[in-house]
Backbone bond lengths (Angstrom), bond angles and torsions (degrees), N, CA, C in turn:
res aa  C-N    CA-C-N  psi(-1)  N-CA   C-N-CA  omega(-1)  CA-C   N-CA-C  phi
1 X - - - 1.460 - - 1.519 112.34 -
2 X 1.272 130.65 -51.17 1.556 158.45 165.72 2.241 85.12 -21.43
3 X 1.712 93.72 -69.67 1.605 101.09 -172.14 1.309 102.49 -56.84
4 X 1.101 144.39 -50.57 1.374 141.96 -161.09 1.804 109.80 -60.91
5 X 1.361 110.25 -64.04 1.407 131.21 168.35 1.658 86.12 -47.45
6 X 1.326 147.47 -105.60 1.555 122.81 -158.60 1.388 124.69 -18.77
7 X 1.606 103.31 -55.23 1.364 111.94 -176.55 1.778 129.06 -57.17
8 X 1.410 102.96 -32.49 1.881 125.25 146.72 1.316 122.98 -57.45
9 X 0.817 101.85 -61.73 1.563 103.36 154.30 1.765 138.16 -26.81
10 X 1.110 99.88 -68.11 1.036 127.75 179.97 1.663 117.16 -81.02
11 X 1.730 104.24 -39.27 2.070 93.94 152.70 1.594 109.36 -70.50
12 X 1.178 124.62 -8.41 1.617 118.34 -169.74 1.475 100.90 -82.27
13 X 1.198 100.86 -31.03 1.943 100.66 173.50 1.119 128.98 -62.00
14 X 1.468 92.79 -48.54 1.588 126.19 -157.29 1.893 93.91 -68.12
15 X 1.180 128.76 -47.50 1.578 155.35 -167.60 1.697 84.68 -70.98
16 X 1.371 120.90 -86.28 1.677 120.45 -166.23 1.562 86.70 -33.99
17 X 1.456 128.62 -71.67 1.338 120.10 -136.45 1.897 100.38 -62.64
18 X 1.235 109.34 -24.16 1.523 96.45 -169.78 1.374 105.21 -82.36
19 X 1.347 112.88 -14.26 1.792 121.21 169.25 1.308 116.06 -52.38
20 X 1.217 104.24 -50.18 1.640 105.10 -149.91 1.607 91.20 -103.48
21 X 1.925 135.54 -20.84 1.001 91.20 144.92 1.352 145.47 -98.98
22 X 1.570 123.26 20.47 1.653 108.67 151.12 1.079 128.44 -72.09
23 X 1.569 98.54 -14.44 1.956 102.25 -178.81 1.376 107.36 -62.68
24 X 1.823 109.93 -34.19 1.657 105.56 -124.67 2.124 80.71 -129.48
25 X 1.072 114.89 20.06 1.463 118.63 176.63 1.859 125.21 -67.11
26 X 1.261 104.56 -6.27 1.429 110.94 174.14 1.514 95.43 -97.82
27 X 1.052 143.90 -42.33 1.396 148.03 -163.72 1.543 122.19 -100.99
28 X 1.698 105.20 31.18 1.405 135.26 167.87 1.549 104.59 46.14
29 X 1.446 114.76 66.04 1.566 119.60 -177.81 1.598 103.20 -59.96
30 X 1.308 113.36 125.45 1.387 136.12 175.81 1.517 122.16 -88.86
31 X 1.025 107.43 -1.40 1.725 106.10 -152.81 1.340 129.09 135.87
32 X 1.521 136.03 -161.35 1.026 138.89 -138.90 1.884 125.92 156.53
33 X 1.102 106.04 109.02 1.416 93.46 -155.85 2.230 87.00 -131.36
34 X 1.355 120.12 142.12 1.256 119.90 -164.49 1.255 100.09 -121.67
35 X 1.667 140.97 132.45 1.518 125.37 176.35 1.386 104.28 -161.68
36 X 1.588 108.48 96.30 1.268 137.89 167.48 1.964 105.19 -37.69
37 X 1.269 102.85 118.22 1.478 107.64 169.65 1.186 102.72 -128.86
38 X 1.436 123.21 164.17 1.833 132.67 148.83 1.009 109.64 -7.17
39 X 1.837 106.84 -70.96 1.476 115.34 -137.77 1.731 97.15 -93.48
40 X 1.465 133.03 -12.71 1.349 130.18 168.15 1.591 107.45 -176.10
41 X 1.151 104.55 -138.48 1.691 122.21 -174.68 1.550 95.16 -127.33
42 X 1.694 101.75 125.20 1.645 95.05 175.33 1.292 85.57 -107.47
43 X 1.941 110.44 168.59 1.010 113.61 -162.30 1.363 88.23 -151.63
44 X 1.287 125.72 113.80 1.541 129.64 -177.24 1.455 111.80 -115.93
45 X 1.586 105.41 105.03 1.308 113.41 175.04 1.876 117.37 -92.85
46 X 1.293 120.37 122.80 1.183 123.21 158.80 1.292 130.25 -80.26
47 X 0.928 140.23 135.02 1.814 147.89 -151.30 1.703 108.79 -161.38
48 X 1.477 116.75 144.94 1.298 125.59 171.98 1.592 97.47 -77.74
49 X 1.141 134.02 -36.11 1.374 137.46 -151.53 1.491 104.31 -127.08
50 X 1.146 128.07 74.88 1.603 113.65 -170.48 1.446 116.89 -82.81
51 X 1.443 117.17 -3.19 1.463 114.76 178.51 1.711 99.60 -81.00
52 X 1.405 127.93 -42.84 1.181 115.09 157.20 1.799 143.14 -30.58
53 X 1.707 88.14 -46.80 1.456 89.36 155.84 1.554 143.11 -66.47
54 X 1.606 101.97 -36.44 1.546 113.19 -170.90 1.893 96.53 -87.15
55 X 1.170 121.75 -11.51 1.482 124.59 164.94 1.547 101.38 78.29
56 X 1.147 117.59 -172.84 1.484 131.28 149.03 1.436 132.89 -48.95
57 X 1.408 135.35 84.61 1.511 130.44 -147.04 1.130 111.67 56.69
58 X 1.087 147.66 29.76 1.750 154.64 165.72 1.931 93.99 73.60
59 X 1.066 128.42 48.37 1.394 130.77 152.81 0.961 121.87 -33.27
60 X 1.905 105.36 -58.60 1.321 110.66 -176.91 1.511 141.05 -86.56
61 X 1.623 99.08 -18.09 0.692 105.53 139.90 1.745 171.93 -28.96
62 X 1.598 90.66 -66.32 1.156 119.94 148.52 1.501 125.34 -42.44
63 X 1.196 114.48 -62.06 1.298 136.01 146.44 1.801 132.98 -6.42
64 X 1.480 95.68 -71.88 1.464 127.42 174.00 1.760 94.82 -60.58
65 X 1.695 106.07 -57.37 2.052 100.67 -174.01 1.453 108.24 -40.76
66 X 2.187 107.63 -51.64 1.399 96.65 -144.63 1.979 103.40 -72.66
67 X 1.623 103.62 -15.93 1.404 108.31 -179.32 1.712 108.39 -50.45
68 X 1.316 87.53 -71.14 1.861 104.94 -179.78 1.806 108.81 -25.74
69 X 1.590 93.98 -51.66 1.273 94.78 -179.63 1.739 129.24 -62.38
70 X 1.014 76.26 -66.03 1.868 86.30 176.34 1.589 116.30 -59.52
71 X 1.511 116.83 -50.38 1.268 120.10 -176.28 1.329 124.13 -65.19
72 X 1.567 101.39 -27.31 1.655 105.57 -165.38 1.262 110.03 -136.24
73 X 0.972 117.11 29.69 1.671 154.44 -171.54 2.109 99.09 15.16
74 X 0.985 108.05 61.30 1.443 108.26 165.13 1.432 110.34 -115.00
75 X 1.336 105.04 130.06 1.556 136.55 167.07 1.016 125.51 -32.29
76 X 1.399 118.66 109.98 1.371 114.10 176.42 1.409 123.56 39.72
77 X 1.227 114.73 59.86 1.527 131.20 -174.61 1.626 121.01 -68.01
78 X 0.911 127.58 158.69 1.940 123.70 -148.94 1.387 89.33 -166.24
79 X 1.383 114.41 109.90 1.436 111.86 -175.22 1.719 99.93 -117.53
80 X 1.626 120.11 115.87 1.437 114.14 -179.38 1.762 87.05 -121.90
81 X 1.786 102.85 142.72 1.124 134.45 177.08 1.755 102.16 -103.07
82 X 1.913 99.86 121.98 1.356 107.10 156.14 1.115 127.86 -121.93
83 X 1.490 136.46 134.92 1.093 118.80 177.61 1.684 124.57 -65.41
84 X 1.573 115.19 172.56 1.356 122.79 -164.96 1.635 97.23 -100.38
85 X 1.435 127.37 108.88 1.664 135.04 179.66 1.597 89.94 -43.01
86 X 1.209 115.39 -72.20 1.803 125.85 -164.76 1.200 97.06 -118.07
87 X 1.663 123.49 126.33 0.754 135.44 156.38 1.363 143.45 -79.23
88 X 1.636 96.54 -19.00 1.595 126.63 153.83 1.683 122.11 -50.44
89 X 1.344 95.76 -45.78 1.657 102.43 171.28 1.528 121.30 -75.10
90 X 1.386 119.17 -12.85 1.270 119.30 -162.45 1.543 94.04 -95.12
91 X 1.537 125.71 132.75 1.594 119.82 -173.83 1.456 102.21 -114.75
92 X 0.955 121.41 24.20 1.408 126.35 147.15 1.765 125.47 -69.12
93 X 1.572 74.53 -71.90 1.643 97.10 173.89 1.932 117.44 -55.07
94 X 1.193 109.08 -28.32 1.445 125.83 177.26 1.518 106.39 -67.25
95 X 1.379 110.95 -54.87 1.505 127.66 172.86 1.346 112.91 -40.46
96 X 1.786 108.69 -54.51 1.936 97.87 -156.91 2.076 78.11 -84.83
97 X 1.188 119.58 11.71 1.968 102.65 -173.30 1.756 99.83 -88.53
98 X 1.457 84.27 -41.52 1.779 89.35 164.08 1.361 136.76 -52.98
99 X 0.943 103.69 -32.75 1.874 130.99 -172.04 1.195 79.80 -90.49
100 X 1.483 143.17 -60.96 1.532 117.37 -159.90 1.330 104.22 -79.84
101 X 1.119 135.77 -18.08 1.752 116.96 -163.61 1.388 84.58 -98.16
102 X 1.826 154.64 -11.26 1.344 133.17 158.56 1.511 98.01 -68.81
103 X 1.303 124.71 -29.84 1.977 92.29 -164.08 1.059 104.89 -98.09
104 X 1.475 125.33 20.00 1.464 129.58 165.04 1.702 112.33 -100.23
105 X 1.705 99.96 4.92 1.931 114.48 176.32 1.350 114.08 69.87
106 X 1.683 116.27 28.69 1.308 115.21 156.61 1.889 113.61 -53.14
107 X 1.243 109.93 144.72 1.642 100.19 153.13 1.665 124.45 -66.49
108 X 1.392 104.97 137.08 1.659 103.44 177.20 1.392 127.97 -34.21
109 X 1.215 88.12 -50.82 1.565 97.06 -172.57 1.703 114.55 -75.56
110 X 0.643 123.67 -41.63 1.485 121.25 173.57 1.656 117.50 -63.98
111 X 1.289 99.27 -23.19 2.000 121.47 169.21 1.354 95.61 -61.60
112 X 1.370 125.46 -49.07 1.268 120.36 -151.04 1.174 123.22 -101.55
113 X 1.935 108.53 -30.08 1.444 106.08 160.45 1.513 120.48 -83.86
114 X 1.415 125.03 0.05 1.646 136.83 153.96 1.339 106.12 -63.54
115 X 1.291 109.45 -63.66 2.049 100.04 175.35 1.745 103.68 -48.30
116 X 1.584 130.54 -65.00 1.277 118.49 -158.66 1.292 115.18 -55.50
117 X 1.681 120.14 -39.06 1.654 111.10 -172.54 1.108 93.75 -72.27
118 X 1.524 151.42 -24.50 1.657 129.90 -166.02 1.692 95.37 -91.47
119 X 1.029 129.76 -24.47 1.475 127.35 160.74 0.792 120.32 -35.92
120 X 1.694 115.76 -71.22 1.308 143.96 -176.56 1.573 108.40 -50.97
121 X 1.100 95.53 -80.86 1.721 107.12 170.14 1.504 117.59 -36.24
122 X 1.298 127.18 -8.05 1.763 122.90 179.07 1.521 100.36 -97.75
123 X 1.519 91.53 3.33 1.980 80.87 178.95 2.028 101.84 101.36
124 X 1.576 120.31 12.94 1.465 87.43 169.75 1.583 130.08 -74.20
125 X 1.422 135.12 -164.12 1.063 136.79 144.84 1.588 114.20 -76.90
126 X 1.349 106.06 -50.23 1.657 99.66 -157.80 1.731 84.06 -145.10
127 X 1.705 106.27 158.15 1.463 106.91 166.95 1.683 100.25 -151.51
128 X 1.254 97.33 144.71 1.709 90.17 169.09 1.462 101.19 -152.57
129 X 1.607 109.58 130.78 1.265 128.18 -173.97 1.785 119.45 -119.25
130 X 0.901 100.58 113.29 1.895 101.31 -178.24 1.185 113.89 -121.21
131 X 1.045 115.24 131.62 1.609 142.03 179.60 1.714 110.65 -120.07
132 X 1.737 98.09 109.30 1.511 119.35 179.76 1.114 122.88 -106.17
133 X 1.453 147.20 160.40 1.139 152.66 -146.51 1.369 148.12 47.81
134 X 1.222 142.38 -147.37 1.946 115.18 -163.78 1.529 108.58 -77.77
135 X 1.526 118.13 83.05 1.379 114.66 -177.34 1.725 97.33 -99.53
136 X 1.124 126.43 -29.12 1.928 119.88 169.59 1.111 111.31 -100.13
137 X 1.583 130.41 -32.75 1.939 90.39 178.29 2.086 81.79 -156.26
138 X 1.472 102.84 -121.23 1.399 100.70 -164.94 1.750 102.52 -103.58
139 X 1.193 117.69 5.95 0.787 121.16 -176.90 1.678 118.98 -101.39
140 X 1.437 142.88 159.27 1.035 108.78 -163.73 2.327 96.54 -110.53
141 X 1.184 112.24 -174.39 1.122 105.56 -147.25 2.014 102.09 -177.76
142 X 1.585 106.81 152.50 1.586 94.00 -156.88 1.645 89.30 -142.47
143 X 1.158 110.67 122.67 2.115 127.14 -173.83 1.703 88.06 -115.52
144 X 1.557 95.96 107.27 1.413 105.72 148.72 1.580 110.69 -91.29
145 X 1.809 108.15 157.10 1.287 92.64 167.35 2.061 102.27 -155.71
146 X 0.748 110.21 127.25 1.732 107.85 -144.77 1.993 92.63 -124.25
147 X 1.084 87.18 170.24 2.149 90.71 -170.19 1.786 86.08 -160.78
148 X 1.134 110.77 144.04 1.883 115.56 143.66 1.661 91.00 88.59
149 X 1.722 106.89 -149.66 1.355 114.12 -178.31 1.116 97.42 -121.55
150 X 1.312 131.37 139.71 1.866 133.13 148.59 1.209 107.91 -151.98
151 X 1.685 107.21 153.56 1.392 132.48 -178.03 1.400 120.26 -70.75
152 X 0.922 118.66 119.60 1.819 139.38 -178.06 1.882 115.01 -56.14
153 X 1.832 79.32 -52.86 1.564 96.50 -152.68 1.787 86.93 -160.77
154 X 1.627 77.68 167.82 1.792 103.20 170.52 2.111 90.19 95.18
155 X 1.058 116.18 -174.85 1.402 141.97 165.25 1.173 109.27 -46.88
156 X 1.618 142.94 -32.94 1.157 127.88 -157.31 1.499 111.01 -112.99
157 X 1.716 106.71 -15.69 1.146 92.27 157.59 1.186 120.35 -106.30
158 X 1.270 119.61 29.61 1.913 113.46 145.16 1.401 106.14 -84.18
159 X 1.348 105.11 -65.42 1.939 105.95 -177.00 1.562 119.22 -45.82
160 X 1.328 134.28 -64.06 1.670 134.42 161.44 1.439 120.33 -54.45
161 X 1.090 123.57 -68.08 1.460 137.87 -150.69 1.976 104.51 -67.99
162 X 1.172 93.76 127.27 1.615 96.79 -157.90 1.758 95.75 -85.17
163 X 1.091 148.82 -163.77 1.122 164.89 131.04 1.014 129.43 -100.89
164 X 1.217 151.34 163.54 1.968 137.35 137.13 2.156 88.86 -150.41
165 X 1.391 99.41 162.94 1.569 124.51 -179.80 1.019 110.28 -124.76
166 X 1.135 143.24 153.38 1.763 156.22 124.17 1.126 104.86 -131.46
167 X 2.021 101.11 162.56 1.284 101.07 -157.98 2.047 75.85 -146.87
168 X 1.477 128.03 121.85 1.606 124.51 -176.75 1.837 87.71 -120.86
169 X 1.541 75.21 147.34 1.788 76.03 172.21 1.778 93.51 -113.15
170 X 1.572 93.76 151.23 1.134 93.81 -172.76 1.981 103.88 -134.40
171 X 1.144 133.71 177.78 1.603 127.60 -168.71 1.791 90.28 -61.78
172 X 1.176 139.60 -60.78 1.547 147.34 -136.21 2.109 88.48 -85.81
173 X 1.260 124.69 -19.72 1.126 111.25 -175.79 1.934 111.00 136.79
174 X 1.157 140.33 143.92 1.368 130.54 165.04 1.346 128.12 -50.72
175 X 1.227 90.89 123.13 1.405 103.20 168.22 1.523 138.98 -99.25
176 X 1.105 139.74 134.80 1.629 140.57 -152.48 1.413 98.31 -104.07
177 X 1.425 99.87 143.81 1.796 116.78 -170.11 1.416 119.38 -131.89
178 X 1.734 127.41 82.16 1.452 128.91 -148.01 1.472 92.33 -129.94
179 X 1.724 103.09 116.50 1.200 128.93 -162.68 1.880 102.87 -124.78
180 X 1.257 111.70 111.19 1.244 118.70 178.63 1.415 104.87 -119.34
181 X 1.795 113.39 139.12 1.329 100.43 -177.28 1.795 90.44 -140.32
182 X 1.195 117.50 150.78 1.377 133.04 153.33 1.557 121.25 -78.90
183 X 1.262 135.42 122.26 1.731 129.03 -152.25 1.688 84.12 -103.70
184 X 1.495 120.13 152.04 1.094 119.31 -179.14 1.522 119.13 -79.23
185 X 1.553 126.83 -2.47 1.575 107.29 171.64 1.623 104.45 -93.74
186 X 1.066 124.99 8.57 1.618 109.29 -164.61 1.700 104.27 -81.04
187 X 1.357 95.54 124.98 1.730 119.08 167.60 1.438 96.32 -51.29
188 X 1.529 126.83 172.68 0.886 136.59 161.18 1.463 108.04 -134.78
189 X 1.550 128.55 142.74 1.615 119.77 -162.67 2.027 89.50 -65.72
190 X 1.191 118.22 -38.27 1.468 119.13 -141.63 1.868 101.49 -89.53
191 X 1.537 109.74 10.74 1.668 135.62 165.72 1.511 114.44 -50.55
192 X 0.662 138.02 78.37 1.877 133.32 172.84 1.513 110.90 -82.01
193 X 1.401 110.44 111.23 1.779 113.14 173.02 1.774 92.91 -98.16
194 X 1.414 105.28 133.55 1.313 126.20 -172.11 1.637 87.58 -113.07
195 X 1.710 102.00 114.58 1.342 113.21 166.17 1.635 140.29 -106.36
196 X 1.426 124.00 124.97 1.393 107.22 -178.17 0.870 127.65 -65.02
197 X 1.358 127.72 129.96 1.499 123.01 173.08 2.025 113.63 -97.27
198 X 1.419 113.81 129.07 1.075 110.40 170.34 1.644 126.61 -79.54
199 X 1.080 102.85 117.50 1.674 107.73 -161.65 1.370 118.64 -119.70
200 X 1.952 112.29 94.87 1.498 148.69 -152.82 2.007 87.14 -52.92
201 X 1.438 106.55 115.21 1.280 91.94 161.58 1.646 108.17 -117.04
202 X 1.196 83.84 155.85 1.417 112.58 -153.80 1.979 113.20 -67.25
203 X 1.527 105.45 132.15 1.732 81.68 -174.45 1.634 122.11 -82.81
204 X 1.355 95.56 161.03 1.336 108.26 172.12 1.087 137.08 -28.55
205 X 1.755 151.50 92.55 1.102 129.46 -166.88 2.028 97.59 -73.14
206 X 1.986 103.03 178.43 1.246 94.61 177.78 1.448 98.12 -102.33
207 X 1.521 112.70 115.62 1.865 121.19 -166.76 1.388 88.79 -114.46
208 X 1.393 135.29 156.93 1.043 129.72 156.47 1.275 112.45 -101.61
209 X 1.164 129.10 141.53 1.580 151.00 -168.44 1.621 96.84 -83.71
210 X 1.297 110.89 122.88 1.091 128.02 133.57 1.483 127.10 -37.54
211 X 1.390 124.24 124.32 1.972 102.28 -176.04 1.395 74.54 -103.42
212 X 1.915 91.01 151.57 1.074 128.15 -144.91 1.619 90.22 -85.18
213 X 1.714 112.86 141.04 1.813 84.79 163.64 1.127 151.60 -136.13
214 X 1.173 143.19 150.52 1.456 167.49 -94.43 1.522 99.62 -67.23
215 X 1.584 115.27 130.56 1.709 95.27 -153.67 1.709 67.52 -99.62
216 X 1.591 112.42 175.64 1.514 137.96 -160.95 1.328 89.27 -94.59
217 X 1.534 108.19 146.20 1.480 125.78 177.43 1.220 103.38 -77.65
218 X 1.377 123.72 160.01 1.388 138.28 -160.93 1.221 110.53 -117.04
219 X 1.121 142.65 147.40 1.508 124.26 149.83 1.755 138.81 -37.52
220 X 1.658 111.40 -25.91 1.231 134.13 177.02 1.668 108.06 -85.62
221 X 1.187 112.24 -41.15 1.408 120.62 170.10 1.430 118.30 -61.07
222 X 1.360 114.33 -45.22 1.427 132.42 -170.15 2.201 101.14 -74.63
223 X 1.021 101.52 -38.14 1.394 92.83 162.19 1.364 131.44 -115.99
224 X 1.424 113.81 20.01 1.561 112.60 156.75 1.663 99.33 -90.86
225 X 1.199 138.20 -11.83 1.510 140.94 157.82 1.664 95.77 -66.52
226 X 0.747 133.33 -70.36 1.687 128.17 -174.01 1.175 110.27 -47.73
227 X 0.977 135.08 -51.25 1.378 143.52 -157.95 1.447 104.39 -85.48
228 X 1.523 132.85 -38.04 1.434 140.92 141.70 1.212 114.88 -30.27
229 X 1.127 104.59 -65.70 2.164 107.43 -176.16 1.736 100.91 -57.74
230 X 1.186 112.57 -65.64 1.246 119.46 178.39 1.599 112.96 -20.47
231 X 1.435 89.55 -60.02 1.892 84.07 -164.99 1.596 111.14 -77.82
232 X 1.395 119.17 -14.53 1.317 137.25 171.52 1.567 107.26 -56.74
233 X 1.287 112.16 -60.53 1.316 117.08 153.97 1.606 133.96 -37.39
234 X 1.260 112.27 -53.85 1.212 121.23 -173.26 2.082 104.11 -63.56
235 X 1.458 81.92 -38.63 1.814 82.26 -173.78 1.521 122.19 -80.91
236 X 1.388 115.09 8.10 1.387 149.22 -138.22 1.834 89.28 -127.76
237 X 0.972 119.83 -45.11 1.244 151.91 -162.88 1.627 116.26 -78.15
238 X 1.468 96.45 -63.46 1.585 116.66 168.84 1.458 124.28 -73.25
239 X 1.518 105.91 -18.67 1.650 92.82 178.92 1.757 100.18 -103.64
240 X 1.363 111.93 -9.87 1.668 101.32 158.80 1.331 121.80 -57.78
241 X 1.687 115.88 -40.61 1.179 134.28 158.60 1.962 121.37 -28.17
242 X 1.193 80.76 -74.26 1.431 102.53 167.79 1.732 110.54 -57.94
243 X 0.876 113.73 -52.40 1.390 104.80 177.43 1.450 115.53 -48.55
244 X 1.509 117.64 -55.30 1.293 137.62 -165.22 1.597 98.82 -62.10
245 X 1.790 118.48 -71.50 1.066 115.04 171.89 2.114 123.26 -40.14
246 X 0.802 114.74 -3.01 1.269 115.14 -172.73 1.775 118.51 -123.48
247 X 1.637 88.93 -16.89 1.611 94.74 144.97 1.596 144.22 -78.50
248 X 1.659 94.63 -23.40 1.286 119.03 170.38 0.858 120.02 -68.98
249 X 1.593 113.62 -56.72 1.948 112.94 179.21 2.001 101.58 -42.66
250 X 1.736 100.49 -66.79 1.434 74.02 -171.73 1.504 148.80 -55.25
251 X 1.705 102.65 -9.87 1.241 106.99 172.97 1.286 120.52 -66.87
252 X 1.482 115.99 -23.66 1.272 109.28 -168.04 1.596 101.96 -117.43
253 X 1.540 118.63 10.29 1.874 103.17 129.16 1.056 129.12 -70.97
254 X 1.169 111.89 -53.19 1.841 122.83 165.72 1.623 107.29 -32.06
255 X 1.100 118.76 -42.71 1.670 113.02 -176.81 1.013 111.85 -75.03
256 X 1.577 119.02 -34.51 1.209 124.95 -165.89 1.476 119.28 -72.61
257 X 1.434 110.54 -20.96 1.124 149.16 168.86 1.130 133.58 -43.76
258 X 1.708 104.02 -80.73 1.365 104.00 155.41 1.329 121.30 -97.40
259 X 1.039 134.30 42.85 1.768 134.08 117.92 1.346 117.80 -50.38
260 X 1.539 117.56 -65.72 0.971 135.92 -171.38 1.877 98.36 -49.27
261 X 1.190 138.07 -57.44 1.337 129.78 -149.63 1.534 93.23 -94.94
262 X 1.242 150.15 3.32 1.616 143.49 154.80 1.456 98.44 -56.10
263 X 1.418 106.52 -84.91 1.216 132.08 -164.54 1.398 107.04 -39.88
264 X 1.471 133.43 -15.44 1.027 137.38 149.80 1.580 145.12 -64.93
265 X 1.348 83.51 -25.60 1.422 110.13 -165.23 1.597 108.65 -99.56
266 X 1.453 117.45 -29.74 1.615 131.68 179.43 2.026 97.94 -73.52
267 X 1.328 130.03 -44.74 1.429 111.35 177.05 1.216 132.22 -55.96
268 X 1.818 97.70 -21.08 1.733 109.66 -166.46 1.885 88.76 -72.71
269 X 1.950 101.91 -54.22 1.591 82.52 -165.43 1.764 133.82 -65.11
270 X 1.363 95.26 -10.25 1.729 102.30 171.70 1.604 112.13 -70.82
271 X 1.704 117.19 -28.65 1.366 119.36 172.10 1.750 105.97 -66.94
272 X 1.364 109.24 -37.69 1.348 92.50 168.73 1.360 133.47 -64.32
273 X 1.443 119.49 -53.68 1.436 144.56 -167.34 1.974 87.83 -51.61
274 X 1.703 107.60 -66.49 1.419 103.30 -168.44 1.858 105.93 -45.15
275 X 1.115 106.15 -63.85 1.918 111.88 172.84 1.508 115.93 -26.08
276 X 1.669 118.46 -46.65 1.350 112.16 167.96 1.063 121.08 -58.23
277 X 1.143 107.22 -45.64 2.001 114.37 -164.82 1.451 98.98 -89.82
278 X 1.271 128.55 -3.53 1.807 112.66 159.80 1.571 99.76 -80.70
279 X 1.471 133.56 -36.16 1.296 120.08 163.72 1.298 148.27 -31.76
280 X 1.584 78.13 -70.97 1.434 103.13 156.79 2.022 129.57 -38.21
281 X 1.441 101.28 -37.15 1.170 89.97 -176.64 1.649 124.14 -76.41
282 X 1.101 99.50 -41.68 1.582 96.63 -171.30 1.962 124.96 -66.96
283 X 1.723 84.74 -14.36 1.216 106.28 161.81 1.601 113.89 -33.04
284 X 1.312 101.98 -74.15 1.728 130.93 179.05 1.080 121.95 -60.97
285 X 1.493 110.36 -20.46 1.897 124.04 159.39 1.270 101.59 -81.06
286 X 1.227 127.76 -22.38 1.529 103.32 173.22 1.297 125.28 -100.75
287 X 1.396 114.24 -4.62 1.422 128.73 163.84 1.258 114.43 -77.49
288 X 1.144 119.78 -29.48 1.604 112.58 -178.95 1.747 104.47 -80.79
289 X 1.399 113.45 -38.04 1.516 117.87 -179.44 2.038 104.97 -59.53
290 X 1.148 106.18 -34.18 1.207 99.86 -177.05 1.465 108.10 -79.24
291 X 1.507 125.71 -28.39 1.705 135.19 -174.82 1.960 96.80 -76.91
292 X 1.270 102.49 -15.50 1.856 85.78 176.07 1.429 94.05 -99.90
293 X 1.271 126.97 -42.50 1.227 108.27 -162.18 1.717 103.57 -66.84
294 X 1.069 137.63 -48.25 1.456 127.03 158.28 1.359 135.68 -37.90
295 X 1.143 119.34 -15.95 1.488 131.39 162.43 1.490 106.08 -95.52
């Protein structure tokens, strides 16, 4: 009996929820939440549009209670409207957006990768959207189309993993609209946070060190030392070179030098010497002219 009563139960839900969304399909029905109290049956409807729901002076409201009541025989029924924070996250509401942009003759596929980036983009983890029935020819046929990470199976994708349905009729036959989304705070059990631990090291006692000792020369060691001196040498070598060569040049300007200023100096004194001895001569022509005329 216990099983039976669940199973009533559970069509009594299943029935409200398909109520309220054909009632409540212009005003982006979100959901549905049921919570038996004392004082009645609360009934928490989620909606993109909640002024749609509560109507004109709560008309529609009103409306929706006396249905609940009479039709589906729950007690003292209390119907509170909340709005939907993200409507991107809600895969209900995604579902009937899908269904409307096909019966307005969007192509599928562009329906479906338009739903995933605005999915994506509200911050999910994972989304997967499938669209079944005659979407390529007369035959019928099933387009998954998935983004991010989400759970298939096991526990977590009953507990996290959201659902939503629509169902559009279209000229070729109905088509099915199954919208699964992953919400971006959900933990996952199989999550590992790897933590640092700060780990006090300990101070220094004052030990005295052993010096370490002297590791043995190598054969490779022993002639990269040779080969060091060597070239130390060699460069040691070349600027004596250089030195030497650069003492030489000047010696032999310097020589060149004074050669050059003798050989200069010997024409001037023959211009002199000749200048005396043209003096000199007529001197002696006039001494002899005076030694005849006295005789």
């Amino acid at each position: 009996m216990i099983e039976k009563d669940f199973v009533t139960e559970g069509l009594k839900r299943t029935r409200i929820d398909e109520y309220l969304e054909n009632e409540l399909e212009r005003a982006g029905y979100g959901g549905m939440e049921i919570q038996v109290t004392p004082l009645g049956t609360m009934v928490v409807v989620y909606a993109e549009r909640p002024g749609m729901v509560i109507g004109r002076g709560g008309k529609t409201v009103r409306s929706i209670t006396q249905n609940l009541k009479t039709g589906y025989g729950l007690e003292n029924p209390q119907v509170e409207v909340k709005e939907v924070d993200v409507p991107e996250l809600n895969p209900k509401i995604m579902a009937h957006k899908i269904a409307a942009m096909l019966q307005r003759g969007m192509h599928f596929r562009r329906v479906a990768y338009t739903a995933l980036r605005r999915i994506m983009g509200a911050g999910a983890q994972g989304v997967e959207v499938t669209i079944s029935g005659k979407i390529r020819g007369s035959r019928s046929a099933c387009a998954k189309f998935s983004d991010g990470y989400i759970k298939k199976c096991g526990e977590p994708s009953i507990r996290f993993v959201r659902h939503g349905f629509a169902t559009v009729q279209l000229k070729p036959g109905v088509l099915g609209i199954n919208v699964r989304i992953m919400p971006p705070d959900v933990v996952l059990p199989d999550k590992v946070d790897i933590l640092q631990i700060e780990v006090e090291k300990p101070e220094p006692e004052n030990v005295e060190v052993e010096a370490a000792p002297e590791k043995p020369e190598t054969v490779e060691s022993v002639v990269e030392e040779i080969v060091e001196e060597a070239a130390e040498i060699i460069e040691e070598i070349v600027e004596d070179v250089e030195e030497a060569v650069e003492e030489i040049t000047e010696a032999i300007e310097e020589a060149t030098e004074e050669e050059e200023t003798p050989a200069k100096e010997a024409p001037k004194e023959e211009e002199a010497a000749d200048e005396s001895a043209a003096e000199e001569v007529p001197e002696t022509e006039e001494n002899a002219d005076k030694a005849d005329k006295s005789e």
